[in-house]
PyMOL Python script that loads the backbone (N, CA, C, O; Angstrom):
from pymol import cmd

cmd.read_pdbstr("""\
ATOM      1  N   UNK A   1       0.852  -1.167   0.000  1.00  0.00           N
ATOM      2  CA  UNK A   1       0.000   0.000   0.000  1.00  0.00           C
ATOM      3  C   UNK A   1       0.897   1.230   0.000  1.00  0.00           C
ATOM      4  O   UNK A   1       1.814   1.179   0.820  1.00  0.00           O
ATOM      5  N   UNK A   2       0.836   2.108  -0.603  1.00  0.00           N
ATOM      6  CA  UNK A   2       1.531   3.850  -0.843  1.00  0.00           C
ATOM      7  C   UNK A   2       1.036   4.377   0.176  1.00  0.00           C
ATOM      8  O   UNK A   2      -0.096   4.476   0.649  1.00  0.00           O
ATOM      9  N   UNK A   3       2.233   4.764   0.498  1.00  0.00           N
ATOM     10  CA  UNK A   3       2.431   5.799   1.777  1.00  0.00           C
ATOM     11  C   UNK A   3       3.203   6.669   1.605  1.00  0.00           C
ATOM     12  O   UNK A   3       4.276   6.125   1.346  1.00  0.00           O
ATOM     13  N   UNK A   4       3.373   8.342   1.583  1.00  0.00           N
ATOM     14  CA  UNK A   4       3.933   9.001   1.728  1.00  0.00           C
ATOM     15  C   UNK A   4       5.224   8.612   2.291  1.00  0.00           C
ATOM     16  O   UNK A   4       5.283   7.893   3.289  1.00  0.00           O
ATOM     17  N   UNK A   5       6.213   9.037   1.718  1.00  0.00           N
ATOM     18  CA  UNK A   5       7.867   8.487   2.164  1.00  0.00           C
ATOM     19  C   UNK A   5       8.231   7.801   2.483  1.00  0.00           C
ATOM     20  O   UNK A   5       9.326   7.922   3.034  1.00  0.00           O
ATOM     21  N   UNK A   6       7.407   6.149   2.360  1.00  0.00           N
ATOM     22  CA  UNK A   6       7.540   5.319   2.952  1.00  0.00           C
ATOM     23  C   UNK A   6       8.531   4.337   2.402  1.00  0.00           C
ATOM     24  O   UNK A   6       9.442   3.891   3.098  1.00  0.00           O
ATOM     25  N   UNK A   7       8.362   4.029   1.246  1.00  0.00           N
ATOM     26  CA  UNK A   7       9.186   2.904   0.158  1.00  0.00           C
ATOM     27  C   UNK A   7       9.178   3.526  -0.999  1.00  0.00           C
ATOM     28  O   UNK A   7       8.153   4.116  -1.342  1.00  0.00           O
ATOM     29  N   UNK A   8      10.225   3.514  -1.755  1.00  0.00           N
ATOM     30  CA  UNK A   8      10.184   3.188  -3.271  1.00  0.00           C
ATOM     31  C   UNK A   8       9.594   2.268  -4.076  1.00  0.00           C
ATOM     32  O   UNK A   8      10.365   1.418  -4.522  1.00  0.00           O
ATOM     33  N   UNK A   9       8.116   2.164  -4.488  1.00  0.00           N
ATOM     34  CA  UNK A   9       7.718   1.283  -4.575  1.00  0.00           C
ATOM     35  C   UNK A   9       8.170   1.016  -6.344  1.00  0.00           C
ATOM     36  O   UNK A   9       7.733   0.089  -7.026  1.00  0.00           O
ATOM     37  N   UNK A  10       8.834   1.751  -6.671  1.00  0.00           N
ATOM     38  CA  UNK A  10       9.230   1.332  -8.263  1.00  0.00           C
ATOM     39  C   UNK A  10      10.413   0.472  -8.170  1.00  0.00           C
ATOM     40  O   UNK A  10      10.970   0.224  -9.239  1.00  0.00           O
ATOM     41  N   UNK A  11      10.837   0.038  -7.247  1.00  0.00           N
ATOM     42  CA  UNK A  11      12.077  -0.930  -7.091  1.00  0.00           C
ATOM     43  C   UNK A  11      11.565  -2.416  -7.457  1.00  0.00           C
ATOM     44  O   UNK A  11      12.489  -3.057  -7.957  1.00  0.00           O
ATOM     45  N   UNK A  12      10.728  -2.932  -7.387  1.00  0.00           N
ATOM     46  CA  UNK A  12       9.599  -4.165  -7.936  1.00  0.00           C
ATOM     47  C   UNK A  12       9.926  -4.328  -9.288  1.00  0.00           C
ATOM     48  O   UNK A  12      10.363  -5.358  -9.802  1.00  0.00           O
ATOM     49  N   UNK A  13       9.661  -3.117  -9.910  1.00  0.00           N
ATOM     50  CA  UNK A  13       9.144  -3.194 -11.223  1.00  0.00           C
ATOM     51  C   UNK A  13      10.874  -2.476 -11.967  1.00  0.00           C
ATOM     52  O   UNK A  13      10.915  -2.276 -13.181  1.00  0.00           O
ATOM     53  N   UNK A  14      11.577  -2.306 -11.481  1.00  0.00           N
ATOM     54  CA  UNK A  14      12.631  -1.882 -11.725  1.00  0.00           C
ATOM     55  C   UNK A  14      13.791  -3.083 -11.875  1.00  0.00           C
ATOM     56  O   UNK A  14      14.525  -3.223 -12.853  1.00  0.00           O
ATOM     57  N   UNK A  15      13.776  -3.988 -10.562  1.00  0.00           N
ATOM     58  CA  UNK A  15      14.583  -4.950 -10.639  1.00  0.00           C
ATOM     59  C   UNK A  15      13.503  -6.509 -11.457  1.00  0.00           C
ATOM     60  O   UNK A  15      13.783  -7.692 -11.266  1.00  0.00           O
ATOM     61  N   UNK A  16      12.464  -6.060 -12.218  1.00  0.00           N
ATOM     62  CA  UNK A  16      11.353  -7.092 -13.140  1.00  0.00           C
ATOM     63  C   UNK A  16      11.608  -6.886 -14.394  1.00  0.00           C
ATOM     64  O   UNK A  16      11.054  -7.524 -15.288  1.00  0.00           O
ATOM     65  N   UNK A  17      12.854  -5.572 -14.683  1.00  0.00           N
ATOM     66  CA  UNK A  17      12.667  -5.279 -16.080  1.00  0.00           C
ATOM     67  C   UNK A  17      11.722  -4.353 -16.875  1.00  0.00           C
ATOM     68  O   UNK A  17      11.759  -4.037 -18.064  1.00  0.00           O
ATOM     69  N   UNK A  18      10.562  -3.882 -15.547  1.00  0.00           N
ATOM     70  CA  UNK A  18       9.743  -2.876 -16.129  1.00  0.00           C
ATOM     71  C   UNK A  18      10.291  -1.578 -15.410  1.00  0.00           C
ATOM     72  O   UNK A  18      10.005  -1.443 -14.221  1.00  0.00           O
ATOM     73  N   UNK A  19      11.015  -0.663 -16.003  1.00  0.00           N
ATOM     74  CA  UNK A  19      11.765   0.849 -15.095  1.00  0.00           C
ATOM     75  C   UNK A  19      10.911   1.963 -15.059  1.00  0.00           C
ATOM     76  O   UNK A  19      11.097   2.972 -14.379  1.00  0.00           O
ATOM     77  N   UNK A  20       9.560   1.652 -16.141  1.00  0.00           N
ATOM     78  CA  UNK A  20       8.623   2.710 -15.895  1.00  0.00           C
ATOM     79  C   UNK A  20       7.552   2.336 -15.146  1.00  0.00           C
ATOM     80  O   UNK A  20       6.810   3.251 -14.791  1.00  0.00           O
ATOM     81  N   UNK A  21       7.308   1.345 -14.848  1.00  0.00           N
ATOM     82  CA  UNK A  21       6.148   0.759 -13.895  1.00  0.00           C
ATOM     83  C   UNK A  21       6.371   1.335 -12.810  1.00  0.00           C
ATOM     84  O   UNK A  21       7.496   1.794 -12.610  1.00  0.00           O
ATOM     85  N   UNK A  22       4.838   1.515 -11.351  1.00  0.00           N
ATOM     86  CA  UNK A  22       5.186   1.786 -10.519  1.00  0.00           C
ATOM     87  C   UNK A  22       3.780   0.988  -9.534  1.00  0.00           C
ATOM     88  O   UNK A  22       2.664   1.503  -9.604  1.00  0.00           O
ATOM     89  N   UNK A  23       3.941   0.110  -8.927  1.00  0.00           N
ATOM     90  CA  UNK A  23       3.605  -0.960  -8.047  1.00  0.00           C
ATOM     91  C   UNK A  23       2.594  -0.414  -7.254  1.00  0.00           C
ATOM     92  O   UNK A  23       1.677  -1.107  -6.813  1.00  0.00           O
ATOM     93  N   UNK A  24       2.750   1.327  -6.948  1.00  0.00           N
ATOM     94  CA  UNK A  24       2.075   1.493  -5.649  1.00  0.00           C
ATOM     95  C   UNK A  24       0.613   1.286  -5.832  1.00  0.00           C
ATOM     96  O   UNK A  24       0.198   1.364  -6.988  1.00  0.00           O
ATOM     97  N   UNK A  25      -0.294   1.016  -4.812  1.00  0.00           N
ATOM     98  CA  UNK A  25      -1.606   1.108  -4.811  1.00  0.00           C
ATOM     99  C   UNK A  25      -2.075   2.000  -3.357  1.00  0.00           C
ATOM    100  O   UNK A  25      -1.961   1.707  -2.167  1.00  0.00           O
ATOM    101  N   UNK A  26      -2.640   3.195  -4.045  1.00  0.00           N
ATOM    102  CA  UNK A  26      -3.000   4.079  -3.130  1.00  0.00           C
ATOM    103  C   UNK A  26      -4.482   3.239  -2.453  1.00  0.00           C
ATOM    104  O   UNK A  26      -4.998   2.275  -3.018  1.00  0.00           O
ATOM    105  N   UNK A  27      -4.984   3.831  -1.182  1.00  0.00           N
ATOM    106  CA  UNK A  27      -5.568   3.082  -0.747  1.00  0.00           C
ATOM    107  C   UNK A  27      -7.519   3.649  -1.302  1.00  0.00           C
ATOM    108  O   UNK A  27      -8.623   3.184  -1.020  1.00  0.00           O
ATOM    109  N   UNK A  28      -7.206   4.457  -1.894  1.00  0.00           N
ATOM    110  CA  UNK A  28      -8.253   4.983  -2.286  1.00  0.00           C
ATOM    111  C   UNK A  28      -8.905   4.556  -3.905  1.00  0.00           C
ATOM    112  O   UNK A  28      -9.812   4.756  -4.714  1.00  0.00           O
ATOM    113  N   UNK A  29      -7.651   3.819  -3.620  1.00  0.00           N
ATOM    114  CA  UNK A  29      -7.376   3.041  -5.854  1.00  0.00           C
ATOM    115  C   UNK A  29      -7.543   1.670  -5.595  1.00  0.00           C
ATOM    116  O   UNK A  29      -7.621   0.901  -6.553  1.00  0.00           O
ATOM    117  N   UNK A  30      -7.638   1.074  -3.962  1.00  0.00           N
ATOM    118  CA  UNK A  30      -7.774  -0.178  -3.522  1.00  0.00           C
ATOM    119  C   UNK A  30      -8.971  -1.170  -4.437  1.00  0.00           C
ATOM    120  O   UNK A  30      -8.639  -2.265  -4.891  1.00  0.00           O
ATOM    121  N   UNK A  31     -10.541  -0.540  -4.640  1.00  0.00           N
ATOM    122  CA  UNK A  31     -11.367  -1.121  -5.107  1.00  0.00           C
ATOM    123  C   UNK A  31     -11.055  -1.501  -6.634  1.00  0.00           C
ATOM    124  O   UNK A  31     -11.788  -2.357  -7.129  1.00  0.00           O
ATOM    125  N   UNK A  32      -9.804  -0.823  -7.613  1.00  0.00           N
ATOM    126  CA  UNK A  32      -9.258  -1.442  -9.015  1.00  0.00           C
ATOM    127  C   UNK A  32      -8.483  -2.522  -8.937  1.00  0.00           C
ATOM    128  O   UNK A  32      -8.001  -2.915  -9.999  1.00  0.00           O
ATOM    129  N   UNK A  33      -8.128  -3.357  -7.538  1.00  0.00           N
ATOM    130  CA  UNK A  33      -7.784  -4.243  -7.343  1.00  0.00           C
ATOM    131  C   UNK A  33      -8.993  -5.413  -7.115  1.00  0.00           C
ATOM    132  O   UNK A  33      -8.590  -6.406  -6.509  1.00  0.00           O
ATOM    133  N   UNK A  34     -10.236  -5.428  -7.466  1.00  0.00           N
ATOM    134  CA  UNK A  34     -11.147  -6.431  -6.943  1.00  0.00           C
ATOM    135  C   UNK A  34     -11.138  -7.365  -8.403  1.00  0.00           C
ATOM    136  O   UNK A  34     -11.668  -8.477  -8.389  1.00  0.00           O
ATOM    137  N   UNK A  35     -10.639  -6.947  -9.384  1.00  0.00           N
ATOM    138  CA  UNK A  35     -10.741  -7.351 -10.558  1.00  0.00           C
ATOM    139  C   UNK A  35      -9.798  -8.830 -10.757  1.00  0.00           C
ATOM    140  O   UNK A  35     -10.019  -9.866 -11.384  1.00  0.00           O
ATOM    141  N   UNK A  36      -8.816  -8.431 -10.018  1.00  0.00           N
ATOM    142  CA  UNK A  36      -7.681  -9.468 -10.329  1.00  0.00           C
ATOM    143  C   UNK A  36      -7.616 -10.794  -9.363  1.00  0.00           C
ATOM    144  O   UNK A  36      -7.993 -10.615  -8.205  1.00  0.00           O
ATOM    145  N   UNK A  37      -7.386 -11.480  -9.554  1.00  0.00           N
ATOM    146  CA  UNK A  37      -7.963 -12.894  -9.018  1.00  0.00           C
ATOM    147  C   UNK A  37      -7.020 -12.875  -8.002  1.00  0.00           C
ATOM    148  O   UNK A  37      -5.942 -12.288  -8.094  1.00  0.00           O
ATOM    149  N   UNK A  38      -7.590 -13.821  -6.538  1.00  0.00           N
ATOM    150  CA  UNK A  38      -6.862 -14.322  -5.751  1.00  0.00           C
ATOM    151  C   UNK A  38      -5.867 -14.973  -5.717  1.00  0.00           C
ATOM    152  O   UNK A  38      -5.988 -15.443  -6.848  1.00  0.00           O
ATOM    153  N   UNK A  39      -5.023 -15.375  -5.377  1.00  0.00           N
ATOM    154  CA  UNK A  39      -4.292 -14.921  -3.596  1.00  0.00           C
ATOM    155  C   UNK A  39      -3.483 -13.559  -4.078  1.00  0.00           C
ATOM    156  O   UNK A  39      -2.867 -13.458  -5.140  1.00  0.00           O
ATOM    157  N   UNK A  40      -3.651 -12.291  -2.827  1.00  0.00           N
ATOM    158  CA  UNK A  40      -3.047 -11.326  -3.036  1.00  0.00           C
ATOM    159  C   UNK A  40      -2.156 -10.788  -1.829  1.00  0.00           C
ATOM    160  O   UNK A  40      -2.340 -11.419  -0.787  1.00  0.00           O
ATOM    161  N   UNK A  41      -1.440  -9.990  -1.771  1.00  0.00           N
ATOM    162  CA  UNK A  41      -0.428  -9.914  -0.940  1.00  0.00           C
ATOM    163  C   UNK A  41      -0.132  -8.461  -0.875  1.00  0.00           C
ATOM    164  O   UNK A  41       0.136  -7.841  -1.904  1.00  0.00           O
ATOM    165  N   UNK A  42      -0.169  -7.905   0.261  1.00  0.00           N
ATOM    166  CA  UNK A  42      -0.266  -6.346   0.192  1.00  0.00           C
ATOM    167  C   UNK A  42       0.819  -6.121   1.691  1.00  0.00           C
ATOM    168  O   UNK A  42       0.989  -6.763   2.728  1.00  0.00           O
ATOM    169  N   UNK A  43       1.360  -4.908   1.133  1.00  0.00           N
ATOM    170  CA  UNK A  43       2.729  -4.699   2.301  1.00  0.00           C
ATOM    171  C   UNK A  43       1.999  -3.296   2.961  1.00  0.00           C
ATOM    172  O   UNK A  43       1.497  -2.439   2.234  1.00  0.00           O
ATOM    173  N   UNK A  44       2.016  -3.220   4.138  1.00  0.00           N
ATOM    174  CA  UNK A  44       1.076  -1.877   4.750  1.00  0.00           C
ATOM    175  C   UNK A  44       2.315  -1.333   5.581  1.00  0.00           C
ATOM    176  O   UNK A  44       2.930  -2.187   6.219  1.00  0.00           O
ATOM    177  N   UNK A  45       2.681  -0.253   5.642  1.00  0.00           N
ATOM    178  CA  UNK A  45       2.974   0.667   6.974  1.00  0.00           C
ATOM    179  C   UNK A  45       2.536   0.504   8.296  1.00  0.00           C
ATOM    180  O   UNK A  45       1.418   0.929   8.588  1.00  0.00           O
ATOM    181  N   UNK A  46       3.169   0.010   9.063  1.00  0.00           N
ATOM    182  CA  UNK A  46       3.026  -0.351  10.502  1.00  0.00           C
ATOM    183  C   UNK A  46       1.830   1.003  11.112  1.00  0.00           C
ATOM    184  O   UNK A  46       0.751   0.975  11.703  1.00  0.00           O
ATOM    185  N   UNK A  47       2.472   1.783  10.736  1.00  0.00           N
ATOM    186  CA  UNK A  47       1.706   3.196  10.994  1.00  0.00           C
ATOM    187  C   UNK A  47       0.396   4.014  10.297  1.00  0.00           C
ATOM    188  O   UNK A  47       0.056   5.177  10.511  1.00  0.00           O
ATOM    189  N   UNK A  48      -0.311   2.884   9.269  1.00  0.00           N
ATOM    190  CA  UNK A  48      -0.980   2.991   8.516  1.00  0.00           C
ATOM    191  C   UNK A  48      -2.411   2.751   8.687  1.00  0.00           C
ATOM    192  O   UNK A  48      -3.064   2.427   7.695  1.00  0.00           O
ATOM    193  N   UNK A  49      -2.965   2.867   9.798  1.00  0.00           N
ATOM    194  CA  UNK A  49      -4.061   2.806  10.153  1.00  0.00           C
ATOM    195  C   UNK A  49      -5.408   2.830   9.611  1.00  0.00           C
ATOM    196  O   UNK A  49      -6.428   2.201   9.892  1.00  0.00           O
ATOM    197  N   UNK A  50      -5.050   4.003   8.496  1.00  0.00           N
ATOM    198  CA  UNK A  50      -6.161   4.369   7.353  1.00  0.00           C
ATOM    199  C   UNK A  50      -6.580   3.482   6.699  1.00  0.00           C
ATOM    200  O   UNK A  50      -7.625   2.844   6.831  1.00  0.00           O
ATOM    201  N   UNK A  51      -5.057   3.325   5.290  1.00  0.00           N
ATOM    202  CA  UNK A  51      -4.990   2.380   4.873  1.00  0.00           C
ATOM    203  C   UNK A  51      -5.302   0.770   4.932  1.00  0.00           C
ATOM    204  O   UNK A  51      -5.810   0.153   3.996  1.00  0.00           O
ATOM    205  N   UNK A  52      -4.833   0.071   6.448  1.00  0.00           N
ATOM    206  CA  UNK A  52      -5.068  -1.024   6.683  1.00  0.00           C
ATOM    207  C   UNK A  52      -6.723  -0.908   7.001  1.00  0.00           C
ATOM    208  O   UNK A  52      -7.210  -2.018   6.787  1.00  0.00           O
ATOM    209  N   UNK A  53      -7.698   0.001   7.414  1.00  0.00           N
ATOM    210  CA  UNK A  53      -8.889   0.058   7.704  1.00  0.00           C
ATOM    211  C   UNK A  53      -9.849  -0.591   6.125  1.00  0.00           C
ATOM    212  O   UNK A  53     -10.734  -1.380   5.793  1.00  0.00           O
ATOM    213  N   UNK A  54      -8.784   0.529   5.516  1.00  0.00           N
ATOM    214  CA  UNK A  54      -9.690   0.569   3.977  1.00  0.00           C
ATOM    215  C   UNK A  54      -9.676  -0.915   3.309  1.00  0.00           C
ATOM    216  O   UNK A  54     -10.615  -1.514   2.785  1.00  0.00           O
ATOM    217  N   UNK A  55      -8.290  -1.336   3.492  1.00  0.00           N
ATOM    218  CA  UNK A  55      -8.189  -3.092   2.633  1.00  0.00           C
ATOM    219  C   UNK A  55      -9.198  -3.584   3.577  1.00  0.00           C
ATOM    220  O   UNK A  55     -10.278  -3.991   3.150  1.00  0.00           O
ATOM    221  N   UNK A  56      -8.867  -3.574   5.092  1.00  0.00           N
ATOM    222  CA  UNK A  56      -9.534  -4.802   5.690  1.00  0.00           C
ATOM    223  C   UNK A  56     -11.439  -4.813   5.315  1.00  0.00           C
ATOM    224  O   UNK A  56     -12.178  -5.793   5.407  1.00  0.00           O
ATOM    225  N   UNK A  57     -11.861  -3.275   4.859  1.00  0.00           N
ATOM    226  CA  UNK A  57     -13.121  -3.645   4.289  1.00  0.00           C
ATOM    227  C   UNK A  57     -13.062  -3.715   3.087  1.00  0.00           C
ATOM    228  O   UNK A  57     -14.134  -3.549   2.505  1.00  0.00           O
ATOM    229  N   UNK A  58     -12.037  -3.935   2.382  1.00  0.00           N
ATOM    230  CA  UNK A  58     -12.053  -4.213   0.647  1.00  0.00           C
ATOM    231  C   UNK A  58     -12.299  -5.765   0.740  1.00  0.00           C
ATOM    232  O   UNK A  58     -12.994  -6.435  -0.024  1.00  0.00           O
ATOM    233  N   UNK A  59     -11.684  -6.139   1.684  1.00  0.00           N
ATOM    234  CA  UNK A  59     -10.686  -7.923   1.968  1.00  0.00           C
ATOM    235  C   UNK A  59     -11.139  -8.329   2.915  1.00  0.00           C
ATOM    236  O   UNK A  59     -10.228  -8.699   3.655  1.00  0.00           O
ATOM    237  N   UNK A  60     -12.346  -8.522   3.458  1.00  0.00           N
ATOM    238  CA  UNK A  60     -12.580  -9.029   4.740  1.00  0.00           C
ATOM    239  C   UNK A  60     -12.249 -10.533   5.132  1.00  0.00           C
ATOM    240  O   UNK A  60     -12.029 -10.822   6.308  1.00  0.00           O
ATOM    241  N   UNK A  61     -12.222 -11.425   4.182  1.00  0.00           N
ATOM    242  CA  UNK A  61     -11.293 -12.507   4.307  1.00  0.00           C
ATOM    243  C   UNK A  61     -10.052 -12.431   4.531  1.00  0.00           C
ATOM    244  O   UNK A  61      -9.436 -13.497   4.525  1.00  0.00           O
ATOM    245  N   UNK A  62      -9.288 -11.148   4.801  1.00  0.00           N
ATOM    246  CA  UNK A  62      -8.109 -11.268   4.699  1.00  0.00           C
ATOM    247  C   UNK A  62      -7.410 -11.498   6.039  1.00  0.00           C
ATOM    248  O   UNK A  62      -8.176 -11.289   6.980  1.00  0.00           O
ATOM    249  N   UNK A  63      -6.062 -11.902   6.433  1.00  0.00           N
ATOM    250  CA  UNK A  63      -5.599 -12.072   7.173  1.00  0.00           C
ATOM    251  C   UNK A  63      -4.100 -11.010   7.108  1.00  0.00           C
ATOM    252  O   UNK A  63      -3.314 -10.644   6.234  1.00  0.00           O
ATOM    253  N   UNK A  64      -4.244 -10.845   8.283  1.00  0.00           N
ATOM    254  CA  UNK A  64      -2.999  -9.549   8.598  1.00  0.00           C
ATOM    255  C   UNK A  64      -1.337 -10.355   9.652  1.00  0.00           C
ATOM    256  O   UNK A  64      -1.354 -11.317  10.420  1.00  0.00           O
ATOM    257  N   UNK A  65      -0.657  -9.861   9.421  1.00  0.00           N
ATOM    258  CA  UNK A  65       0.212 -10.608  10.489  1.00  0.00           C
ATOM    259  C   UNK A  65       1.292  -8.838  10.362  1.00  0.00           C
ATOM    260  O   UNK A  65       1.486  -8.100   9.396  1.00  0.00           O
ATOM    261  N   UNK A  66       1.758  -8.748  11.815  1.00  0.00           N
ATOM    262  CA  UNK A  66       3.314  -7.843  11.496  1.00  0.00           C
ATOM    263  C   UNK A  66       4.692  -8.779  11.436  1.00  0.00           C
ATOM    264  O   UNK A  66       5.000  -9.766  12.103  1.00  0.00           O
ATOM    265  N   UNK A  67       5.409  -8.070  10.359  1.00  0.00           N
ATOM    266  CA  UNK A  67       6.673  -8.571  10.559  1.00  0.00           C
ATOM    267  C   UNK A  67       7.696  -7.603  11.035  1.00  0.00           C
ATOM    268  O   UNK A  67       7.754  -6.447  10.616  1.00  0.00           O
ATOM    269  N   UNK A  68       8.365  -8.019  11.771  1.00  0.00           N
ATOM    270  CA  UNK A  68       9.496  -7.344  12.740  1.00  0.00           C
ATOM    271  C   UNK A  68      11.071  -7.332  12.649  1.00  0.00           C
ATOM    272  O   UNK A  68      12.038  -8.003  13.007  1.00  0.00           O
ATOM    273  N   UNK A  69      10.758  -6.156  11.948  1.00  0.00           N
ATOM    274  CA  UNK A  69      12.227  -5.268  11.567  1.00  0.00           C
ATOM    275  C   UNK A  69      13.190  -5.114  12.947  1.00  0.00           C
ATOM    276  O   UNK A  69      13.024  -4.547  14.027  1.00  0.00           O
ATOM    277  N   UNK A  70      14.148  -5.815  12.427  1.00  0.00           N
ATOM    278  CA  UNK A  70      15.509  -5.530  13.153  1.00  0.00           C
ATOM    279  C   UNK A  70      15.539  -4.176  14.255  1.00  0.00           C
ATOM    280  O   UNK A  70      15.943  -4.161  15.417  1.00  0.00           O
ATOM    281  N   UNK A  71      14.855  -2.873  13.290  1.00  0.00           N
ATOM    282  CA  UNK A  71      14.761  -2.147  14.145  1.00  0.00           C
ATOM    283  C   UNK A  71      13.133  -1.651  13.820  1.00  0.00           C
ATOM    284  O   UNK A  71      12.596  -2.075  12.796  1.00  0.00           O
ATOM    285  N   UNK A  72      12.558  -0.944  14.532  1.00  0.00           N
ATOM    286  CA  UNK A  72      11.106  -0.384  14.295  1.00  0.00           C
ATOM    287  C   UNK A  72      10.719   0.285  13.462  1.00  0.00           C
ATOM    288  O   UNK A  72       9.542   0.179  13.117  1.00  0.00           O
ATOM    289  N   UNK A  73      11.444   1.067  12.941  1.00  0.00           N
ATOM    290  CA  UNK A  73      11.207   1.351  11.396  1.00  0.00           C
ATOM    291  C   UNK A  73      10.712   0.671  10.359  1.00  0.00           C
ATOM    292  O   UNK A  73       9.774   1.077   9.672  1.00  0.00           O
ATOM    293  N   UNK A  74      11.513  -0.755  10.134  1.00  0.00           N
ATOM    294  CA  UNK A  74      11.502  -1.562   9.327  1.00  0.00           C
ATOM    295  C   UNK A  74      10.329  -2.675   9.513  1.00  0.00           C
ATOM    296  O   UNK A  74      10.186  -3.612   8.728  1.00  0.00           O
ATOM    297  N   UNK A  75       9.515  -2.454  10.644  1.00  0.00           N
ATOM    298  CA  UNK A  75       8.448  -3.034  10.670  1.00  0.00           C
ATOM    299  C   UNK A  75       7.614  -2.829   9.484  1.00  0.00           C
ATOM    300  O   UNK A  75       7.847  -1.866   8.754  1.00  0.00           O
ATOM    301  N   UNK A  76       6.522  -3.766   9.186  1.00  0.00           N
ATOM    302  CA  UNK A  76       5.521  -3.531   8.503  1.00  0.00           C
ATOM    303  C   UNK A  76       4.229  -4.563   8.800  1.00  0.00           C
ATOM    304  O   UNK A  76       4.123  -5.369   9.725  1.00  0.00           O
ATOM    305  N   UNK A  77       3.376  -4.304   7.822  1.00  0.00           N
ATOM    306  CA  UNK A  77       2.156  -5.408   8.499  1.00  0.00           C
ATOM    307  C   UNK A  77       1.945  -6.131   7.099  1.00  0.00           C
ATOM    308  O   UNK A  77       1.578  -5.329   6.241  1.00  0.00           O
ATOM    309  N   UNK A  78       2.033  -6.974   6.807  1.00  0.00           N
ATOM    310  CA  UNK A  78       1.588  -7.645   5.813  1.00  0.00           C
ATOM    311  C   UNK A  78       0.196  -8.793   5.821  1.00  0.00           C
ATOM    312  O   UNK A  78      -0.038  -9.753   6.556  1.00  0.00           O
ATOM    313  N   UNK A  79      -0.546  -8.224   4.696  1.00  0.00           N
ATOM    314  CA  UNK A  79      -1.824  -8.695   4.295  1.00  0.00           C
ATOM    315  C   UNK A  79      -2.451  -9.460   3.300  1.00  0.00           C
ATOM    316  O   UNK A  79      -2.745  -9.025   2.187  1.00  0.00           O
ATOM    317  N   UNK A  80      -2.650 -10.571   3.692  1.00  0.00           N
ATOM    318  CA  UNK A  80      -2.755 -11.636   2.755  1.00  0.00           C
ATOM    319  C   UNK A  80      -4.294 -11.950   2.022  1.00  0.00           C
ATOM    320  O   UNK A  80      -5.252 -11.362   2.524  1.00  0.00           O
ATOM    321  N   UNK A  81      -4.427 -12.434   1.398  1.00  0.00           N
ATOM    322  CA  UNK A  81      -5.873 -12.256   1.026  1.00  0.00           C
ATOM    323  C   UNK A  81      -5.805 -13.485  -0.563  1.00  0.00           C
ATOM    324  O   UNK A  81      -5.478 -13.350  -1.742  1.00  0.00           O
ATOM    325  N   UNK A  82      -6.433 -14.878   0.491  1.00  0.00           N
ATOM    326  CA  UNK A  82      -6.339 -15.878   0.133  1.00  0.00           C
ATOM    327  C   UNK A  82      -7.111 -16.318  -1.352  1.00  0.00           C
ATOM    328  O   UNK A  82      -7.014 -17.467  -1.782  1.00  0.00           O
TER     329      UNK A  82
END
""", "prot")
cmd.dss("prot")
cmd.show_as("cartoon", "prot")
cmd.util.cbc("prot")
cmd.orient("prot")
Protein backbone atom coordinates (compact mmCIF):
# COMPACT_ATOMS: atom_id res chain seq x y z
CA UNK A 1 0.00 0.00 0.00
CA UNK A 2 1.53 3.85 -0.84
CA UNK A 3 2.43 5.80 1.78
CA UNK A 4 3.93 9.00 1.73
CA UNK A 5 7.87 8.49 2.16
CA UNK A 6 7.54 5.32 2.95
CA UNK A 7 9.19 2.90 0.16
CA UNK A 8 10.18 3.19 -3.27
CA UNK A 9 7.72 1.28 -4.58
CA UNK A 10 9.23 1.33 -8.26
CA UNK A 11 12.08 -0.93 -7.09
CA UNK A 12 9.60 -4.17 -7.94
CA UNK A 13 9.14 -3.19 -11.22
CA UNK A 14 12.63 -1.88 -11.73
CA UNK A 15 14.58 -4.95 -10.64
CA UNK A 16 11.35 -7.09 -13.14
CA UNK A 17 12.67 -5.28 -16.08
CA UNK A 18 9.74 -2.88 -16.13
CA UNK A 19 11.77 0.85 -15.10
CA UNK A 20 8.62 2.71 -15.90
CA UNK A 21 6.15 0.76 -13.89
CA UNK A 22 5.19 1.79 -10.52
CA UNK A 23 3.60 -0.96 -8.05
CA UNK A 24 2.07 1.49 -5.65
CA UNK A 25 -1.61 1.11 -4.81
CA UNK A 26 -3.00 4.08 -3.13
CA UNK A 27 -5.57 3.08 -0.75
CA UNK A 28 -8.25 4.98 -2.29
CA UNK A 29 -7.38 3.04 -5.85
CA UNK A 30 -7.77 -0.18 -3.52
CA UNK A 31 -11.37 -1.12 -5.11
CA UNK A 32 -9.26 -1.44 -9.01
CA UNK A 33 -7.78 -4.24 -7.34
CA UNK A 34 -11.15 -6.43 -6.94
CA UNK A 35 -10.74 -7.35 -10.56
CA UNK A 36 -7.68 -9.47 -10.33
CA UNK A 37 -7.96 -12.89 -9.02
CA UNK A 38 -6.86 -14.32 -5.75
CA UNK A 39 -4.29 -14.92 -3.60
CA UNK A 40 -3.05 -11.33 -3.04
CA UNK A 41 -0.43 -9.91 -0.94
CA UNK A 42 -0.27 -6.35 0.19
CA UNK A 43 2.73 -4.70 2.30
CA UNK A 44 1.08 -1.88 4.75
CA UNK A 45 2.97 0.67 6.97
CA UNK A 46 3.03 -0.35 10.50
CA UNK A 47 1.71 3.20 10.99
CA UNK A 48 -0.98 2.99 8.52
CA UNK A 49 -4.06 2.81 10.15
CA UNK A 50 -6.16 4.37 7.35
CA UNK A 51 -4.99 2.38 4.87
CA UNK A 52 -5.07 -1.02 6.68
CA UNK A 53 -8.89 0.06 7.70
CA UNK A 54 -9.69 0.57 3.98
CA UNK A 55 -8.19 -3.09 2.63
CA UNK A 56 -9.53 -4.80 5.69
CA UNK A 57 -13.12 -3.65 4.29
CA UNK A 58 -12.05 -4.21 0.65
CA UNK A 59 -10.69 -7.92 1.97
CA UNK A 60 -12.58 -9.03 4.74
CA UNK A 61 -11.29 -12.51 4.31
CA UNK A 62 -8.11 -11.27 4.70
CA UNK A 63 -5.60 -12.07 7.17
CA UNK A 64 -3.00 -9.55 8.60
CA UNK A 65 0.21 -10.61 10.49
CA UNK A 66 3.31 -7.84 11.50
CA UNK A 67 6.67 -8.57 10.56
CA UNK A 68 9.50 -7.34 12.74
CA UNK A 69 12.23 -5.27 11.57
CA UNK A 70 15.51 -5.53 13.15
CA UNK A 71 14.76 -2.15 14.14
CA UNK A 72 11.11 -0.38 14.30
CA UNK A 73 11.21 1.35 11.40
CA UNK A 74 11.50 -1.56 9.33
CA UNK A 75 8.45 -3.03 10.67
CA UNK A 76 5.52 -3.53 8.50
CA UNK A 77 2.16 -5.41 8.50
CA UNK A 78 1.59 -7.65 5.81
CA UNK A 79 -1.82 -8.69 4.30
CA UNK A 80 -2.75 -11.64 2.76
CA UNK A 81 -5.87 -12.26 1.03
CA UNK A 82 -6.34 -15.88 0.13
Amino acid sequence: MAYPYWVDTRLVAINAGFPNKDFAIWPEDLDQTLFVPSPKLFLVKIDDTAGLDILEATYPEGKSSVFEGRYPSQSFIIYYVP
